[in-house]
C-alpha positions in Angstrom: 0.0 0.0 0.0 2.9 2.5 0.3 4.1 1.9 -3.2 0.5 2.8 -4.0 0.8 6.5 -1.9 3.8 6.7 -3.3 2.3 6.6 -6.7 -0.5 8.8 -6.0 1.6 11.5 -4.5 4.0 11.3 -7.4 1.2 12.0 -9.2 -0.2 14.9 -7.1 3.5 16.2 -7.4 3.3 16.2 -11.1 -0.1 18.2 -11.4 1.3 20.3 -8.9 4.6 21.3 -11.0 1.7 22.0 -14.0 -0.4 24.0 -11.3 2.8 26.0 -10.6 3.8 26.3 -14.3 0.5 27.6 -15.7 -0.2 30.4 -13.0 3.2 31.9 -13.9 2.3 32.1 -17.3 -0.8 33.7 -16.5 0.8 36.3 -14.4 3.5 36.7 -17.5 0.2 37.5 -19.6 -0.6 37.0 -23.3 3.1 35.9 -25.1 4.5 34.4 -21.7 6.1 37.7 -21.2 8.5 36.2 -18.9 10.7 39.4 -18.4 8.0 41.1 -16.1 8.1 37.5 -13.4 11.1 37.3 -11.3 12.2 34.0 -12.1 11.4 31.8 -15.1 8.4 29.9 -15.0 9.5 26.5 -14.6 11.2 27.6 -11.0 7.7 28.4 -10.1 6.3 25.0 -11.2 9.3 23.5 -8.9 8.6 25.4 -6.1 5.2 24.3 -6.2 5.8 20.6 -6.5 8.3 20.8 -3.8 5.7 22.5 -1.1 3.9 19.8 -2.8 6.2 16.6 -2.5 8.7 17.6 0.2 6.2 17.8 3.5 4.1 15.1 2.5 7.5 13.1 1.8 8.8 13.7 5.6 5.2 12.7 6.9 5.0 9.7 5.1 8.3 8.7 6.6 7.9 9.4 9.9 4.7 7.6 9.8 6.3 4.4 8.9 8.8 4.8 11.2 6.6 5.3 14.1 3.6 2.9 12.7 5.2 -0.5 13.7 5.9 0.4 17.3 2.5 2.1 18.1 0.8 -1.6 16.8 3.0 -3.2 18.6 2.1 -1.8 21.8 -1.4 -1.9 20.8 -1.0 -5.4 20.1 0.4 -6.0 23.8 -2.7 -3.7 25.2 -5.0 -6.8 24.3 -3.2 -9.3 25.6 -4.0 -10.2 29.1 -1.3 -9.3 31.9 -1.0 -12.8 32.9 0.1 -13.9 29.8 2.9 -11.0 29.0 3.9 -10.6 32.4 5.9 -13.6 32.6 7.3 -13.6 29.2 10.9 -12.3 28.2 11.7 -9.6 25.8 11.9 -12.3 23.2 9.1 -13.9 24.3 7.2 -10.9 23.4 8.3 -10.0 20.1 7.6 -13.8 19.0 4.2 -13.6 20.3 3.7 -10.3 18.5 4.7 -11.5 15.5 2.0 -14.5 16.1 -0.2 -11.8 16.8 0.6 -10.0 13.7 0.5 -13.2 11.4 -2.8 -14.1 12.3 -3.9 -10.7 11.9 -2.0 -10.6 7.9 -4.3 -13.9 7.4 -1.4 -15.8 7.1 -2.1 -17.9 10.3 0.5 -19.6 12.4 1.4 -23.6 12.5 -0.8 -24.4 15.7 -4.1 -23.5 17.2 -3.9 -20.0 18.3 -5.4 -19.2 21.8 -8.3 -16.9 22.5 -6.9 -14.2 23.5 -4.6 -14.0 20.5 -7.3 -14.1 17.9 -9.2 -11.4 19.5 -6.0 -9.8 19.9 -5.4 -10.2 16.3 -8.9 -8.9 15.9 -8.3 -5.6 17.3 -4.8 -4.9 15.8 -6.2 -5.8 12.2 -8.6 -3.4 13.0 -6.3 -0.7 14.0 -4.1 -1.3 11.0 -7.4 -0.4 8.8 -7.6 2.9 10.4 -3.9 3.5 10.3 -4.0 2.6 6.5 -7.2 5.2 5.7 -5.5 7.9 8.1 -2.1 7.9 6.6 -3.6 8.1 3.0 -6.2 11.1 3.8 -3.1 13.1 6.2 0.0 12.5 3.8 -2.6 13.1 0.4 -4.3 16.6 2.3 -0.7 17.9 3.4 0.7 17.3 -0.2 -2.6 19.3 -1.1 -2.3 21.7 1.4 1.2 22.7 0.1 0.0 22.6 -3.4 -2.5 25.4 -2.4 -0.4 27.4 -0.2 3.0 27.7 -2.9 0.2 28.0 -5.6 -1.5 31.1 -3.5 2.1 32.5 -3.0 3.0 32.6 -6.5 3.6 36.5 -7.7 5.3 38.3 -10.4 8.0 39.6 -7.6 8.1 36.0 -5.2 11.6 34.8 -5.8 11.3 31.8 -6.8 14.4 30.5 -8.0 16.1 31.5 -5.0 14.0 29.3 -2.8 13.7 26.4 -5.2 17.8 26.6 -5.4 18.0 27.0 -1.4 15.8 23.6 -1.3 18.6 22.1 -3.5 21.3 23.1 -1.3 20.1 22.0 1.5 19.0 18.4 -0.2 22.2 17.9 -1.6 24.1 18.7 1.9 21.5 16.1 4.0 22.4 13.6 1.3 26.9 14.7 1.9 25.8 14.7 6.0 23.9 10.7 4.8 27.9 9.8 3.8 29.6 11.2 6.3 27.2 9.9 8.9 27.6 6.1 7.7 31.0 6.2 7.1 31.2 7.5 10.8 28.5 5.1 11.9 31.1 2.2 9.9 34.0 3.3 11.8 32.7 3.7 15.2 30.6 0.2 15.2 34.5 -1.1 14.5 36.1 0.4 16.5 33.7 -0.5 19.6 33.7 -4.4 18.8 37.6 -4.0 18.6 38.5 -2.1 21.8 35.8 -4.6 23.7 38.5 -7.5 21.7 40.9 -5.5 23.3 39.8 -6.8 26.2 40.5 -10.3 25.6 43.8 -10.3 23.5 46.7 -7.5 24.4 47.0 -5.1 21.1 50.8 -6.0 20.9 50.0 -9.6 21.1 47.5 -8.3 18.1 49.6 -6.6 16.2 53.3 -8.0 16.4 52.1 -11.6 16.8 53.6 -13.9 14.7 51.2 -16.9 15.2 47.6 -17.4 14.0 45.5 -20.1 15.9 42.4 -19.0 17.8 41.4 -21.5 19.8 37.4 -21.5 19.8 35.7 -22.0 23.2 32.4 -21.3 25.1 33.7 -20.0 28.2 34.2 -16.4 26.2 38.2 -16.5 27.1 40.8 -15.7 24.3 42.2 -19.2 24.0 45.2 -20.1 21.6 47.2 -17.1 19.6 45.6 -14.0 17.4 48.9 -12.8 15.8 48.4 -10.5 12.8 51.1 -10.8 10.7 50.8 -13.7 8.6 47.3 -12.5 8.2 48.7 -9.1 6.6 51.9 -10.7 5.4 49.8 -12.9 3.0 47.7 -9.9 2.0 50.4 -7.9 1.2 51.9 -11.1 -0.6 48.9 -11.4 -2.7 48.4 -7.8 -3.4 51.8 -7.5 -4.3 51.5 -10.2 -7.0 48.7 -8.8 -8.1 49.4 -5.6 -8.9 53.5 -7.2 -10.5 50.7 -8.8 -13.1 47.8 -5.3 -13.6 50.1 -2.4 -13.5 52.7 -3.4 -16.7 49.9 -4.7 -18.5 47.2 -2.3 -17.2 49.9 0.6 -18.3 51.1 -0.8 -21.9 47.5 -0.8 -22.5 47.2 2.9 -21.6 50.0 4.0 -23.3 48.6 2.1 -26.3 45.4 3.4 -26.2 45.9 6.8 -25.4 48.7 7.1 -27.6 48.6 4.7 -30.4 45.6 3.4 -31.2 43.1 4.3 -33.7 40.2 6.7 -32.4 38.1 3.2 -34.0 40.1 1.0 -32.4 40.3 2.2 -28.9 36.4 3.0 -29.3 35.8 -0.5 -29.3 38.7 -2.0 -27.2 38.7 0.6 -24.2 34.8 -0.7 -23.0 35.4 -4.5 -23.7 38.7 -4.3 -21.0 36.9 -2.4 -18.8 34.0 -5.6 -19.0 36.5 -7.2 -16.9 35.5 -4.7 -13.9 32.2 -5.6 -14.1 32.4 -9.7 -13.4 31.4 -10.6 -10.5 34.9 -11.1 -8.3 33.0 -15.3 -7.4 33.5 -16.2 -10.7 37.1 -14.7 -11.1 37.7 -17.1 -7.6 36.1 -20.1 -9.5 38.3 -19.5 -12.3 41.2 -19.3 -10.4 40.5 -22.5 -8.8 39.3 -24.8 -11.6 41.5 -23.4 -14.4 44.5 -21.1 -13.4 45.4 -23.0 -10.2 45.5 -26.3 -11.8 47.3 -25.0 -14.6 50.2 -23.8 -12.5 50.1 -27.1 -10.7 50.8 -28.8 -14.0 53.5 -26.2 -15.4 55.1 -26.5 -11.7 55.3 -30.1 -11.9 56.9 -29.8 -15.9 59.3 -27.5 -14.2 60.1 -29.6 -11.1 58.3 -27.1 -8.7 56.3 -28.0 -6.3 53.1 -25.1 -6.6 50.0 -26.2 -4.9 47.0 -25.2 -6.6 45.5 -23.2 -4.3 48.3 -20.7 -3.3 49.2 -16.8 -2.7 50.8 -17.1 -6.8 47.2 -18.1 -8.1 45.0 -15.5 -6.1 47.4 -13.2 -7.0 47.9 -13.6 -10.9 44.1 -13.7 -11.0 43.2 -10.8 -8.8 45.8 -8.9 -11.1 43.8 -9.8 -13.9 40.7 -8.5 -12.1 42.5 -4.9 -11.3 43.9 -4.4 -15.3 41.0 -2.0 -15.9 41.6 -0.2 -12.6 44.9 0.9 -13.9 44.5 0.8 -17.7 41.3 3.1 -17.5 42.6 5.5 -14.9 46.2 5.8 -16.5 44.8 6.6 -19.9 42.4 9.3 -18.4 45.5 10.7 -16.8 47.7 10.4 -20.1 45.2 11.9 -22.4 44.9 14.7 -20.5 48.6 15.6 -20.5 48.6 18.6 -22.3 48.8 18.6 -26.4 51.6 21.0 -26.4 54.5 19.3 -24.8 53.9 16.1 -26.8 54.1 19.2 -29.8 57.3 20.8 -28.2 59.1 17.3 -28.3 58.6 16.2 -31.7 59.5 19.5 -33.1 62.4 19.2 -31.5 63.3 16.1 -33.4 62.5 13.2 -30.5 60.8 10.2 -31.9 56.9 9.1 -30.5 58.8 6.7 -28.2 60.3 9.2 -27.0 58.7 11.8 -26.8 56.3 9.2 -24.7 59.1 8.1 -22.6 60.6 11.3 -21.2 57.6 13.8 -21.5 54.2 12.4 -21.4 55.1 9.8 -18.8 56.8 12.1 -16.3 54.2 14.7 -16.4 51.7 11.7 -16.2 53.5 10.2 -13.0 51.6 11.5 -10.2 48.3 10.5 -11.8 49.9 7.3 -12.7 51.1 6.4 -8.8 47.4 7.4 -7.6 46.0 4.5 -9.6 48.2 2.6 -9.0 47.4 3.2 -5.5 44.1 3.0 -5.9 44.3 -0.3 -8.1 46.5 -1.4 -4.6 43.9 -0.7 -2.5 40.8 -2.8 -4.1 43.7 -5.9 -4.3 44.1 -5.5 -0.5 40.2 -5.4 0.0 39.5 -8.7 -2.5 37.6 -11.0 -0.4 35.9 -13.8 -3.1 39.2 -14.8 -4.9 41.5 -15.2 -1.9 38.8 -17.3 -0.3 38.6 -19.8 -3.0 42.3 -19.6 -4.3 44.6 -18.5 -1.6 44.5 -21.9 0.2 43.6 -20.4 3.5 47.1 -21.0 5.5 48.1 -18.5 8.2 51.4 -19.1 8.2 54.2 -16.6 8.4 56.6 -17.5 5.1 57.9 -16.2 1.9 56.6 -18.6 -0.3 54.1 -17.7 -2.9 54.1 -20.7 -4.3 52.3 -22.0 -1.1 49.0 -21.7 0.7 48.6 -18.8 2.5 45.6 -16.7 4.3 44.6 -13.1 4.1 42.7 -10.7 6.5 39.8 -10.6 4.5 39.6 -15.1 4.3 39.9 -15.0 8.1 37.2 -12.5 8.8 34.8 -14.7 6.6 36.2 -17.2 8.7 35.3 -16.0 11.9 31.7 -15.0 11.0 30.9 -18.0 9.2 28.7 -20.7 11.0 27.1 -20.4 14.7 29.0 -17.5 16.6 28.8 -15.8 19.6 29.4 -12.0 19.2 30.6 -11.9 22.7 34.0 -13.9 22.4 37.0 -13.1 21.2 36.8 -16.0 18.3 34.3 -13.7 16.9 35.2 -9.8 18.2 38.9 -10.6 16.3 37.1 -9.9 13.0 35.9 -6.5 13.6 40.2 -6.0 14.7 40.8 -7.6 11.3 38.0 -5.1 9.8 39.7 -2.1 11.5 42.9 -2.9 10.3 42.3 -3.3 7.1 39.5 -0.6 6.9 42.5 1.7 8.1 45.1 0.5 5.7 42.7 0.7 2.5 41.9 4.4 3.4 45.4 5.4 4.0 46.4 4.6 0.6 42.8 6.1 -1.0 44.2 9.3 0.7 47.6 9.2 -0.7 46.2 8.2 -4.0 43.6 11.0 -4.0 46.4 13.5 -2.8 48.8 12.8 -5.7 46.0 12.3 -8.5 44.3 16.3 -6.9 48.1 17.6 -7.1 48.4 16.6 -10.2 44.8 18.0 -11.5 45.8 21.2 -9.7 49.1 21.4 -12.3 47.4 20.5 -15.9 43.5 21.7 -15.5 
C-alpha cells in the first residue's frame, strides 16, 4: 500500500509542478512575457511541486517509522497481563509477531489461543484505520502545500532562490547521509575491537607472529591472534597482483591513449573495462578450476612444487581483475597531458617513443602512482578470490608458491557458522576489519592526494 501512496503522491506532485507552471504564465500574460516575473516559470512550477512533494515526503516517513511500534504496543494492550507478564523480551516480540501473522491472514502452524485471535482482531482493525489515516493526512498535506505555494506565486516571489536554497540544502542532507555512515562504519569497528581488546593485548595483536584462535564457550581468548601472517599474506597477494595489472594495465594505456586508432580504442577501451564488471566469485572459480590447476601442472613440468590453491594463483588472477583499474585511470591521466609538450618534443626532433618516454610519462607520473594506488587498494580489499584460491594457510613465510591466508579469508572465517558475538573468536574480526579498513583508506588518501596535485598542475 505504500508503493500505492507513493504513486499517488507522485502523481499529485506532477499536477502540482503543471499547477505551478500555468499560473506563472498567467501572471506573465498574453506571449508568456516572462521578463515582467522574477524567475522563469519553470522555478515556479518546482517550487510548487516541492511545497507539494517535500512535506508530505517527511510525513510519510515518519509515519512508517513510528507505525510499527505504536501496533506493537497496541497489540500487547489486548493481551492479558498474565500472559505477557511472565514472558521475556523475546518472548514478546515472538508472540507479537504471532499476533501479527494471524492478523496478515497468514495464520500460524498451531491453534492459536483466544486471547490471540481477539488480539489479532483488534490490531487488524487498527491497521485499517492506520492505512485510511495515513492516506487522507499524507494526500491533504501534499494538497495543502500545493494550495499554499500556488496562493504565493507572484510576479516579484523569488522563486528561483527558494527552489535553489531547497537544493542546497537536499544535496548537503544527502553529503551529511555519507559522512554519517561512514562514521557510523567506523565507530561500530572500533567498539567491537577495543571490547577484543579486552580479551587479546594489542601488541599480542599486532606483532604476533602466530595465528590459531582456539574456539571455546567460556568467552576467554584461548590459543594465539597474531596478525602478521594475516597481513603478510595480503600484502603477498596484493603485491603479485598488482607485479601482473600495473605493466599490463599501463602498456594498455600508453597504447590506447597514444597509439591506437580513435576506431580502435572505441571499441577495445569498453570490452577491458567488462572485466571490472564480473562478479569477483567467478574470477575465484576460475582461479580455482583453471588457473590453479594449470600452474600445478606447469610447476610439476618444471620440477616445482606449486599447490594449486596458493598466494601465486589469487594473485595472478586478482591482477587480472585490477587491469581496468589501472589501464582506464592511467589513460584518463595520459590523455589529458597537455597537447603542447607532446608538440614541443617532436618539433624538437624526438621520436613518438620518446617523446612518450621522457615527457608524457613524467608529467603523467603523479596521476599514474594514484591509480596505481588506488588499483592497490581494491587488491588489498579482495575477499571472493583469496577465499577460494589462496589456500587459507596462516602461516608466516615467503613462499608464494604456497597456501597462504589473508585478512579478508579469516574475517569470513570468523563469522561463518554459529557464533557468539561476545567472544573473542568472533570480536577478532571486527580488529581484522579495523585494520584493514584503516590500511585501504590510508592509501585512498595518498592516491587521492597525488591524483588532486596533479589535477591542480594540468587543469
Amino acid at each position: 500500500m505504500n508503493l500505492l501512496l507513493i504513486g499517488i503522491l507522485l502523481a499529485i506532485i506532477a499536477v502540482a509542478y503543471q499547477i505551478g507552471l500555468t499560473r506563472s504564465k498567467s501572471i506573465a500574460g498574453k506571449g508568456n512575457n516572462s521578463a515582467i516575473l522574477h524567475s522563469r516559470p519553470g522555478y515556479y512550477g518546482s517550487l510548487v511541486a516541492l511545497w507539494c512533494g517535500i512535506p508530505a515526503a517527511i510525513l510519510l516517513i515518519v509515519w512508517n517509522i513510528a507505525e510499527p511500534s505504536i501496533l506493537k504496543h497496541i497489540a500487547l494492550s489486548q493481551l492479558p497481563a498474565q500472559v505477557v507478564s511472565g514472558l521475556s523480551a523475546s518472548e514478546v516480540d515472538i508472540l507479537v509477531q504471532r499476533i501479527q501473522s494471524i492478523a496478515s491472514g497468514f495464520g500460524v502452524s498451531d491453534t492459536p489461543q483466544a486471547y490471540e485471535v481477539a488480539a489479532a482482531q483488534t490490531l487488524k482493525n487498527y491497521e485499517t484505520i492506520a492505512l485510511i489515516a495515513k492516506f487522507s493526512v499524507v494526500i491533504s498535506v501534499g494538497l495543502f502545500g500545493l494550495a499554499y505555494a500556488r496562493q504565493r506565486i507572484s510576479s516579484q516571489f523569488r522563486a528561483r532562490n527558494q527552489v535553489e536554497k531547497i537544493i542546497s540544502i537536499s544535496l548537503a542532507l544527502c553529503s551529511g547521509i555519507a559522512i554519517l555512515t561512514t562514521v557510523g562504519i567506523v565507530m561500530s569497528m572500533l567498539s567491537e575491537a577495543l571490547h577484543f581488546f579486552d580479551f587479546v593485548s594489542p601488541v599480542d595483536f599486532f606483532f604476533g607472529t602466530q595465528w590459531n584462535p582456539g574456539f571455546s564457550t567460556t568467552g576467554t581468548a584461548e590459543g594465539s591472534y597474531g596478525l602478521l601472517p594475516l597481513l603478510w599474506g595480503t600484502i603477498m597477494v596484493s603485491i603479485i597482483a598488482l607485479l601482473v595489472a600495473v605493466p599490463v594495465g599501463l602498456m594498455t594505456a600508453i597504447y590506447l591513449a597514444e597509439y591506437a586508432k580513435p576506431r580502435f580504442r572505441a571499441i577495445v577501451k569498453p570490452i577491458i573495462e567488462i572485466l571490472a564488471g564480473i562478479p569477483t566469485i567467478v574470477y575465484g572459480v576460475f582461479a580455482l578450476m583453471i588457473i590453479g590447476p594449470f600452474f600445478h601442472h606447469m610447476g610439476e613440468i618444471l620440477g616445482l612444487n606449486i599447490n594449486a590453491t596458493s598466494a601465486l594463483t589469487a594473485g595472478f588472477v586478482m591482477g587480472i581483475m585490477i587491469i581496468p583499474f589501472v589501464s582506464s585511470l592511467s589513460d584518463d591521466i595520459i590523455t589529458q597531458v597537455p597537447r603542447s609538450l607532446r608538440d614541443g618534443s617532436l618539433g624538437l626532433g624526438a621520436t613518438k617513443s620518446e617523446t612518450i618516454l621522457k615527457v608524457v610519462m613524467p608529467a603523467a607520473l603523479p596521476g599514474v602512482v594514484g591509480a596505481f594506488l588506488l588499483a592497490a587498494s581494491r587488491a588489498i580489499g579482495e575477499t571472493m578470490i583469496v577465499v577460494l584460491a589462496a589456500g587459507n594457510s596462516p602461516l608466516l613465510h615467503a613462499n608464494p608458491l604456497e597456501a597462504v591466508s589473508t585478512v579478508t579469508v579469516t574475517i569470513v572465517n570468523q563469522l561463518t557458522g554459529d557464533t557468539d558475538f561476545a567472544s573473542p573468536q568472533s570480536l577478532v574480526a571486527f580488529a581484522l576489519g579495523l585494520t584493514l579498513f584503516v590500511i585501504t583508506l590510508g592509501l585512498n588518501i595518498i592516491a587521492l592526494y597525488i591524483v588532486r596535485k596533479y589535477r591542480e598542475q594540468y587543469e
